[in-house]
C-alpha positions in Angstrom: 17.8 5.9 -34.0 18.0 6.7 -30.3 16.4 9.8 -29.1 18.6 12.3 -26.9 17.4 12.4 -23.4 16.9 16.5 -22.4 20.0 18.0 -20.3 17.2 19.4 -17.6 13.4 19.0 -16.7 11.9 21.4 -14.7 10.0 18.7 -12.1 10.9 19.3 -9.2 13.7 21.6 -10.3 16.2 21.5 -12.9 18.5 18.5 -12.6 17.1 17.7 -9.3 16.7 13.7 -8.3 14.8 14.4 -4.7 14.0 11.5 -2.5 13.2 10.9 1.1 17.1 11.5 2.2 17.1 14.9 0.3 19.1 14.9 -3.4 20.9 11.8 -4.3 22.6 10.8 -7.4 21.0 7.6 -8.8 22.9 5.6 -11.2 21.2 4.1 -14.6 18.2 1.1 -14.2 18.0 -1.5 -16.0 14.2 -2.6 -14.9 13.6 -6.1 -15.4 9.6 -6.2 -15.6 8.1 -10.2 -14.9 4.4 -10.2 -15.6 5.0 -7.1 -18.0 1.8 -7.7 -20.0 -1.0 -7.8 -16.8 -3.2 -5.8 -15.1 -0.6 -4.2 -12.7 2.0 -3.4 -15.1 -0.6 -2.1 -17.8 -2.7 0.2 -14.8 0.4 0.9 -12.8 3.6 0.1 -13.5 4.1 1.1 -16.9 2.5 4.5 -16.9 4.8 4.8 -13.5 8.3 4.0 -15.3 7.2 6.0 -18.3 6.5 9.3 -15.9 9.5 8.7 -13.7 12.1 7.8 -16.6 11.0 11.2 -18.2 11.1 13.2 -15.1 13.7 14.6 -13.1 12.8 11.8 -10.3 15.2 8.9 -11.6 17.8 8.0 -13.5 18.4 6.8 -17.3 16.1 3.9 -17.6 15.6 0.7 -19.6 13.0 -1.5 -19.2 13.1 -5.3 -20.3 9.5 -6.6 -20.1 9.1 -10.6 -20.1 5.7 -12.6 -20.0 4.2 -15.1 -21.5 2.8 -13.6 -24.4 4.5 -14.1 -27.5 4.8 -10.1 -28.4 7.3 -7.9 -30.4 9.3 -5.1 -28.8 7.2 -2.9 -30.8 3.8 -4.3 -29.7 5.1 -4.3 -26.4 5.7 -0.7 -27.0 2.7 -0.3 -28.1 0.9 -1.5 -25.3 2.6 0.7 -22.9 1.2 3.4 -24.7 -2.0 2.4 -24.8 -1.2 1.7 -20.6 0.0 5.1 -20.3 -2.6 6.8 -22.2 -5.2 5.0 -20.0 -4.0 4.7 -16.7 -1.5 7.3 -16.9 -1.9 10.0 -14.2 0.7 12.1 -16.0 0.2 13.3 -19.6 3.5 12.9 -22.2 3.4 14.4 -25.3 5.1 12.0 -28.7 8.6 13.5 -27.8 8.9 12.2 -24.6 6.8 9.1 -25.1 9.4 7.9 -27.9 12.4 9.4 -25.4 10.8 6.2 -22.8 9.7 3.9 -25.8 13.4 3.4 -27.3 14.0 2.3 -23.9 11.8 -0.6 -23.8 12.7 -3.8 -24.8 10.5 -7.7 -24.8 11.2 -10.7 -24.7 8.7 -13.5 -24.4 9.7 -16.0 -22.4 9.4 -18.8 -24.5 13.0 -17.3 -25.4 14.1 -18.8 -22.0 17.0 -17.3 -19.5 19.1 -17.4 -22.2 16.9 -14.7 -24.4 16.0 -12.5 -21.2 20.1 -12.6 -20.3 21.2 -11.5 -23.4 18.2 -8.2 -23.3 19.5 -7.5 -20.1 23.1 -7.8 -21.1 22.0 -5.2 -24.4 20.2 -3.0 -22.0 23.4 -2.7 -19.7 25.3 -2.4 -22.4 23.7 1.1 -23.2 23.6 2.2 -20.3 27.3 1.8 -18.9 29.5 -0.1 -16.3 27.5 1.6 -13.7 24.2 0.4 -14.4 22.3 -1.9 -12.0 19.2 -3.9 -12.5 15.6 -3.9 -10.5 13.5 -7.4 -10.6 10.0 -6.5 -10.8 7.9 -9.5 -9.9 4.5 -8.4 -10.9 3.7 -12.7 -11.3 1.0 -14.5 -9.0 2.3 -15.6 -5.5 2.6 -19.4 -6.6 4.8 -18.0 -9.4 7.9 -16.2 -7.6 9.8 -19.5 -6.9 10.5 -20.0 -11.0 11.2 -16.2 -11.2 13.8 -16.4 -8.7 15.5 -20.0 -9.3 15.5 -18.5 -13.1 17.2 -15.4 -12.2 19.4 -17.5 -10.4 20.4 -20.1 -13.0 20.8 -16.9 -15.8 22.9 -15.0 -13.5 21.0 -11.9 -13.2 20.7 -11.4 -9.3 24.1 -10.1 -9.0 24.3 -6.3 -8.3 20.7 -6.5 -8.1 17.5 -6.4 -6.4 13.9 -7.7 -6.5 10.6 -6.1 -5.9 8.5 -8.6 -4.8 4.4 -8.1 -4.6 2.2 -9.8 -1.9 0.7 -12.0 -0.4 4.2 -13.0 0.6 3.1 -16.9 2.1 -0.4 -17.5 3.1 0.6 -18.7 6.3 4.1 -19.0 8.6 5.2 -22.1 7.3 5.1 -21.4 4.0 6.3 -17.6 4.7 9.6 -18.5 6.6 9.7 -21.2 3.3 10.0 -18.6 1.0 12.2 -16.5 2.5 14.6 -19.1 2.9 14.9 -20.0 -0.8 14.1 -16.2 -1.7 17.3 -16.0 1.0 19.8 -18.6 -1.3 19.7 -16.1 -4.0 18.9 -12.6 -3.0 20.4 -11.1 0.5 17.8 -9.6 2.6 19.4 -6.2 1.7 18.3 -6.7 -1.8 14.5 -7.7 -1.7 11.6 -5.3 -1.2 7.9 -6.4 -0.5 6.2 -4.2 -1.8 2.6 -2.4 0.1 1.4 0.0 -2.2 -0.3 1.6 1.0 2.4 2.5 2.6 3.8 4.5 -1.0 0.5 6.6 -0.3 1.9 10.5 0.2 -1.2 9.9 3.5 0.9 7.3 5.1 4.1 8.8 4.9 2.3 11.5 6.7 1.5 9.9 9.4 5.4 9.7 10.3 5.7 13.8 10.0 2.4 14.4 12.0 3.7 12.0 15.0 7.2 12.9 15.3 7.6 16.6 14.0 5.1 17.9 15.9 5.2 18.8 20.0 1.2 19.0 19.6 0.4 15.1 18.7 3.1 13.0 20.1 2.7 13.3 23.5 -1.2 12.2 23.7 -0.4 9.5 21.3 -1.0 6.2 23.6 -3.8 4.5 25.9 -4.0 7.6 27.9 -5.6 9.7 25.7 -6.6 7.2 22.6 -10.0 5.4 23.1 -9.4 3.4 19.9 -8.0 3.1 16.6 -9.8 2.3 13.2 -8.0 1.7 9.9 -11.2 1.0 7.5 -10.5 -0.4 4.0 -14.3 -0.5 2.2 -13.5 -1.3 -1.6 -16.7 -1.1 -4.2 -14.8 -3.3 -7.0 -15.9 -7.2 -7.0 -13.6 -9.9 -7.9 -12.6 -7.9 -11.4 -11.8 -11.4 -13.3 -9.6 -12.3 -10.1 -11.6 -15.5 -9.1 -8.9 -18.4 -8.9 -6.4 -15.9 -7.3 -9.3 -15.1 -4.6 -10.5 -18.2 -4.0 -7.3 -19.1 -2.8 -6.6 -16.1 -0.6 -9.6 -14.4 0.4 -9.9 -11.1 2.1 -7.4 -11.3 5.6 -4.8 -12.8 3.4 -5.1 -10.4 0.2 -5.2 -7.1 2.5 -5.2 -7.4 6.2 -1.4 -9.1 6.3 -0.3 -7.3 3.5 -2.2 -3.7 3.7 -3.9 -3.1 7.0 -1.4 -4.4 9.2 1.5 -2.4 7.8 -0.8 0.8 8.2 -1.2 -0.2 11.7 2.5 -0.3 12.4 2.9 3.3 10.9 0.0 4.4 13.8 1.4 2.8 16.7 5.1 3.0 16.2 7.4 4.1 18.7 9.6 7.1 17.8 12.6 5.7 15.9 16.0 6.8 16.5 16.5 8.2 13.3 14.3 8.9 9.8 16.1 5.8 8.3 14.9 2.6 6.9 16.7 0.3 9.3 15.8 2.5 12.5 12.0 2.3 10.7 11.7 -1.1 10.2 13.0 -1.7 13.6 10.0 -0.4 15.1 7.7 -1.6 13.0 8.9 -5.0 13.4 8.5 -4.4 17.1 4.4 -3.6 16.9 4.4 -7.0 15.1 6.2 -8.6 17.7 3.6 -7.3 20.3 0.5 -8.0 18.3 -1.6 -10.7 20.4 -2.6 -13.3 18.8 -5.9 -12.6 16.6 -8.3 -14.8 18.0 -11.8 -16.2 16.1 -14.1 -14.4 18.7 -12.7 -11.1 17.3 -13.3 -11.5 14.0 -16.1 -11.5 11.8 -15.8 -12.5 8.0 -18.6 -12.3 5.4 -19.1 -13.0 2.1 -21.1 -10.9 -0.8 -24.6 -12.1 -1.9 -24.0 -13.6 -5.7 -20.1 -14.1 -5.1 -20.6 -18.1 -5.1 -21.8 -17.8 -8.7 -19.1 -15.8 -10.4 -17.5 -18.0 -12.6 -14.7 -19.9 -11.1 -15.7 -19.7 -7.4 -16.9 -22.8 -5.5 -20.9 -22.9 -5.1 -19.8 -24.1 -1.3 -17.2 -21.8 -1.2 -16.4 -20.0 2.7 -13.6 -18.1 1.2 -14.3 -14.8 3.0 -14.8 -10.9 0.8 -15.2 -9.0 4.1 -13.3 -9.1 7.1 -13.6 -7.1 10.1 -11.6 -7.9 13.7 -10.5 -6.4 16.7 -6.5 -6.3 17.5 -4.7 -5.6 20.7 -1.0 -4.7 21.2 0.9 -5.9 24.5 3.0 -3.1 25.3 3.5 0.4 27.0 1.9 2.6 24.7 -1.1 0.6 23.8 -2.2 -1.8 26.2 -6.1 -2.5 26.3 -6.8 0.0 23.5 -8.2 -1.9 20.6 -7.7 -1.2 17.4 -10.4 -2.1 14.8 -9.9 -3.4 11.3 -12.3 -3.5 8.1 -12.1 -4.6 4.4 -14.1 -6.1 1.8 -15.4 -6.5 -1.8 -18.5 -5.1 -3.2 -19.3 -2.8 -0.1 -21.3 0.7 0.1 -18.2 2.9 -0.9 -14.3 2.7 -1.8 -13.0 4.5 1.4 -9.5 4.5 2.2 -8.9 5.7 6.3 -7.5 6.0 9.6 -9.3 7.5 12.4 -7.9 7.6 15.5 -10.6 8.5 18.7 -9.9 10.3 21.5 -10.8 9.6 24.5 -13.8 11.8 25.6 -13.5 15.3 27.7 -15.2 15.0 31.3 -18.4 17.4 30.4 -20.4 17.8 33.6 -20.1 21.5 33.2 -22.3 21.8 30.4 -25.9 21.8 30.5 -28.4 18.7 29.4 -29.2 19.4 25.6 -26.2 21.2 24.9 -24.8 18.1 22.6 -21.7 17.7 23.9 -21.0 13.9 23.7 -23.9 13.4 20.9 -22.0 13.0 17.9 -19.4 11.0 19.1 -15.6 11.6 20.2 -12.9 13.5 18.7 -11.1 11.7 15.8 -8.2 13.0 13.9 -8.2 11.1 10.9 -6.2 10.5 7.9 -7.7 10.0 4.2 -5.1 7.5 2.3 -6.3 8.7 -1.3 -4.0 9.8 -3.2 -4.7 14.1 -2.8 -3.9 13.0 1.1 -6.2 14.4 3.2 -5.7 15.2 7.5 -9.5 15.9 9.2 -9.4 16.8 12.9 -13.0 16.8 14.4 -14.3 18.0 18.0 -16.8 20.1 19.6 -17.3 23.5 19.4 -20.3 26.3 20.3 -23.0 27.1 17.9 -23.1 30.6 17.1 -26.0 32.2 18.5 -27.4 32.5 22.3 -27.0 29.8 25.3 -24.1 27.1 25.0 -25.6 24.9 22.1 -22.1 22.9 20.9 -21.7 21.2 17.3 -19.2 18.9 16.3 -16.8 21.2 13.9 -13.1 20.3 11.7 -10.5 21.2 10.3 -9.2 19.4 7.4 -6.2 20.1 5.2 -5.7 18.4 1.7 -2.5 18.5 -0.5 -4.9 19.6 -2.9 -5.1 23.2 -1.7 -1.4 23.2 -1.5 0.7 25.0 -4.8 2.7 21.8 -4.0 -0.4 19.1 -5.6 2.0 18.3 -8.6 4.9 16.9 -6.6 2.3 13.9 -5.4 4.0 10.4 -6.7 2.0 7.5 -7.4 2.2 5.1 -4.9 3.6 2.8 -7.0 6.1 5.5 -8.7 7.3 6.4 -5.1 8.1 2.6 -4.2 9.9 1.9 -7.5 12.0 5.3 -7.1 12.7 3.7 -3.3 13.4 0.4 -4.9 16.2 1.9 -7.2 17.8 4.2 -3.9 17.5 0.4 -2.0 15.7 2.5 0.7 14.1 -0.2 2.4 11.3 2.3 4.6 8.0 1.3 3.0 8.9 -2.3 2.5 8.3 -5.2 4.9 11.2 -6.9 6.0 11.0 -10.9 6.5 11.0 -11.1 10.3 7.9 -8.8 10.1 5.8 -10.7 7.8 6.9 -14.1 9.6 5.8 -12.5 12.7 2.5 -11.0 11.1 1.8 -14.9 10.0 2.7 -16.4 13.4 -0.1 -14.1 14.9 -2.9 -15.2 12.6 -2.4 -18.7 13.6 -5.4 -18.8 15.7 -7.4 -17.1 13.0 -5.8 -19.6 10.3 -6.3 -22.7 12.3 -10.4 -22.1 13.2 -11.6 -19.0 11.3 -15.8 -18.1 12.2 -18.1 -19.1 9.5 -18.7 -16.6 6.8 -21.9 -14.4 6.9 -23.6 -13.0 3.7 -23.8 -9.6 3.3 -25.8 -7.9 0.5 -23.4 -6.3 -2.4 -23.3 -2.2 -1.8 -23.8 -2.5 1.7 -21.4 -2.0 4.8 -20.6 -5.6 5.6 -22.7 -7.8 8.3 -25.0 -6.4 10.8 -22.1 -8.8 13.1 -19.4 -5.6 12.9 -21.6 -3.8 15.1 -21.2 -5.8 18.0 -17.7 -6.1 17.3 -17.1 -2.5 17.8 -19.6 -1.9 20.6 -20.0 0.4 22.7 -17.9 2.3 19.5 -18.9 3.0 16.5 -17.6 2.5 12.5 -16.2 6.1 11.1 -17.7 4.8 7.9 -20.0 6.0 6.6 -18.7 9.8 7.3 -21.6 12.0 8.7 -20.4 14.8 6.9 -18.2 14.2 3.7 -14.9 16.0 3.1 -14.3 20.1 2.0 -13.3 20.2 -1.9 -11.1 22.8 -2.8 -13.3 25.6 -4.2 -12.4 27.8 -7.5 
């Protein structure tokens, strides 16, 4: 028996569908879910469909799952509850799970294109001649060839469009590769890579703070900006990831795909207007002045024990850390660097931007008044998900004589009436996926030109160095920041909201 959708939901407002562009009709998904039994779909994807087909946020949804697992529709149902229950940042009570449940559909696919057509065909069916579909590849990298060429031979890319997760290539070659066959089936218009970063409500804010505000935008370049760092620590080891990592490693898994796209949200020029094209326009145009990364400016490590998790080399130089220093050869930015970090295993799961000011001239002030002790100014940006903004500087101690102090001001969603409106990164790109707003995604000539930088890096990269697990990386990313110094660890830690 199908179960009748509600007329309204109050989130955001009744009847409302907001996105980026303001309200939008959307019509009805059909979401075609590859990979549908893994770790992504069960942590993220499924608990984000669930919460955005029973919101106000998208339109009448049905999602076909497919994977190799020989499972029922109605185990498959069941394990997107469990996923939901679990991972689920939004709590739905049995109405509106079974509302989303009559709506999924799986197909193993042993039942080859023909079986997966025919679901999708049903799912249509339902939803009416206005439906479209959304490929979700959520496969390994070395699997996205078969997923296409299979989409092509059943028929299913027309009037549709692909999600496609990273790392897209591992290096040019095989990057401008795979966007030519991705390119024989799917128009360019159609496919989104997909940086989960860059969904984060933090990012996004990094566009409003820049260009809506008189304050910011004009001391944004190498005249006031010492230096830039986008730091990436993650405490989680290789979480049963081994053969995937081997193969990658760290610059691959998140500097190309995650830290790099950050990067072009910092350093940006204006665009001419708050669309995708105009966006990715001027992304692609940091890329395009990104010098090459050379060895001398990088320093990779590896954690202490990571040689004997099972299915790792015992010689293995696949790097878990990465640090390096990038330049950018134009205008704005020339001869500031900007300063990377990520890695497995380290002290603390930090997600940041912290951009340094260049320091005040302070001969005014007396010796042992601490201007200049703790640092410069940094205005930095917390990419969790409660999106937090931290402005630091100096200010005077209260109390006789000039004694200064550094001192902040913060601001945090959190302390907002507005906290229940934060997507999921991962909910905000799929919404994005189904308007074909193309913003947060990486466009081929951007990752091809991301690739054709790290050529140097690819071709001789340093030696690993062993770092202990729960530390900060090698004693090497010291010197690589010097005279600077890492953000990370934060002297003082960030204000909670009280009560």
């Amino acid at each position: 028996m199908t179960v009748p959708r509600p007329q309204t939901i109050a989130y955001p407002s009744p009847g409302a569908r907001p996105s980026r562009r303001g309200i939008e009709p959307l019509a009805p998904h059909v979401i075609v879910l590859f990979g549908a039994t893994g770790d992504l779909a069960k942590r993220k994807l499924l608990p984000g469909l669930a919460y955005l087909e029973t919101s106000a946020l998208a339109p009448d949804l049905r999602v076909v799952g497919t994977a190799m697992d020989d499972l029922s529709t109605e185990e498959f149902r069941e394990l997107a509850r469990s996923a939901a229950q679990n991972f689920g940042a939004h709590r739905m009570d049995d109405e509106t799970w079974a509302r989303f449940a009559e709506g999924l559909t799986y197909v193993p696919q042993g039942a080859g294109p023909e079986g997966l057509t025919a679901a999708v065909k049903d799912a249509e069916g339902l939803l009416g001649p206005e439906a479209r579909r959304l490929h979700y590849m959520s496969v390994p990298p070395h699997a996205a060839r078969a997923v296409i060429a299979m989409l092509r031979d059943a028929g299913l890319a027309e009037n549709s469009r692909v999600v496609m997760e990273k790392p897209f290539g591992d290096d040019l070659a095989s990057a401008v590769e795979l966007n030519d066959f991705v390119h024989e089936v799917f128009d360019e218009s159609q496919i989104f890579r997909i940086d989960h970063f860059l969904g984060k409500e933090a990012a996004q804010n990094i566009l409003a703070f820049r260009f809506a505000n008189g304050l910011f935008e004009p001391i944004w370049n190498r005249n006031f900006i010492s230096h830039v760092q986008i730091d990436i620590p993650e405490t989680l080891g290789l979480d049963q990831r081994a053969n995937f990592y081997e193969a990658t490693g760290a610059y691959k898994d998140m500097v190309v795909t995650h830290l790099m796209q950050v990067l072009a949200f910092v350093a940006m020029e204006p665009p001419t207007a708050l669309e995708p094209r105009a966006i990715s326009e001027e992304k692609n145009k940091v890329f395009r002045s990104l010098l090459p990364i050379r060895p001398n400016d990088v320093v990779r490590g590896q954690f202490g024990g990571y040689r004997d998790e099972p299915g790792v080399a015992h010689d293995s130089e696949t790097e878990t850390f990465i640090a390096l220093r990038v330049g950018l050869d134009n205008w704005r930015w020339a001869g500031v660097p900007f300063y990377l970090r990520t890695g497995k295993r380290m002290a603390e799961g930090m997600r940041i931007i912290s951009i340094a000011f260049r320091e005040a001239p302070r001969t005014m002030f007396p010796a042992g008044s601490g201007v200049g002790t703790q640092g410069p100014d940094h205005l930095t940006f917390d990419l969790a998900d409660n999106s937090k903004v931290s402005l630091s500087y100096y200010g005077k101690a209260p109390g006789p004589g000039m004694r200064l102090e550094k001192l902040s001001m913060q601001f945090s969603t959190q302390e907002t009436d507005r906290a229940g409106d934060v997507l999921e990164a991962y909910e905000r790109l799929m919404l994005d996926a189904m308007l074909g707003d193309h913003t947060l995604f990486t466009t081929a000539d951007g990752i091809e030109s991301l690739w054709e930088r790290s050529i140097p890096l690819l071709d001789d990269p340093p030696p690993v160095k062993h770092y202990p697990p729960g530390s900060w990386g090698p004693n090497a990313v010291h010197q690589l920041i010097a005279p600077n110094a890492w953000r990370l660890p934060f002297e003082r830690g960030w204000r909670e909201k009280k009560g």
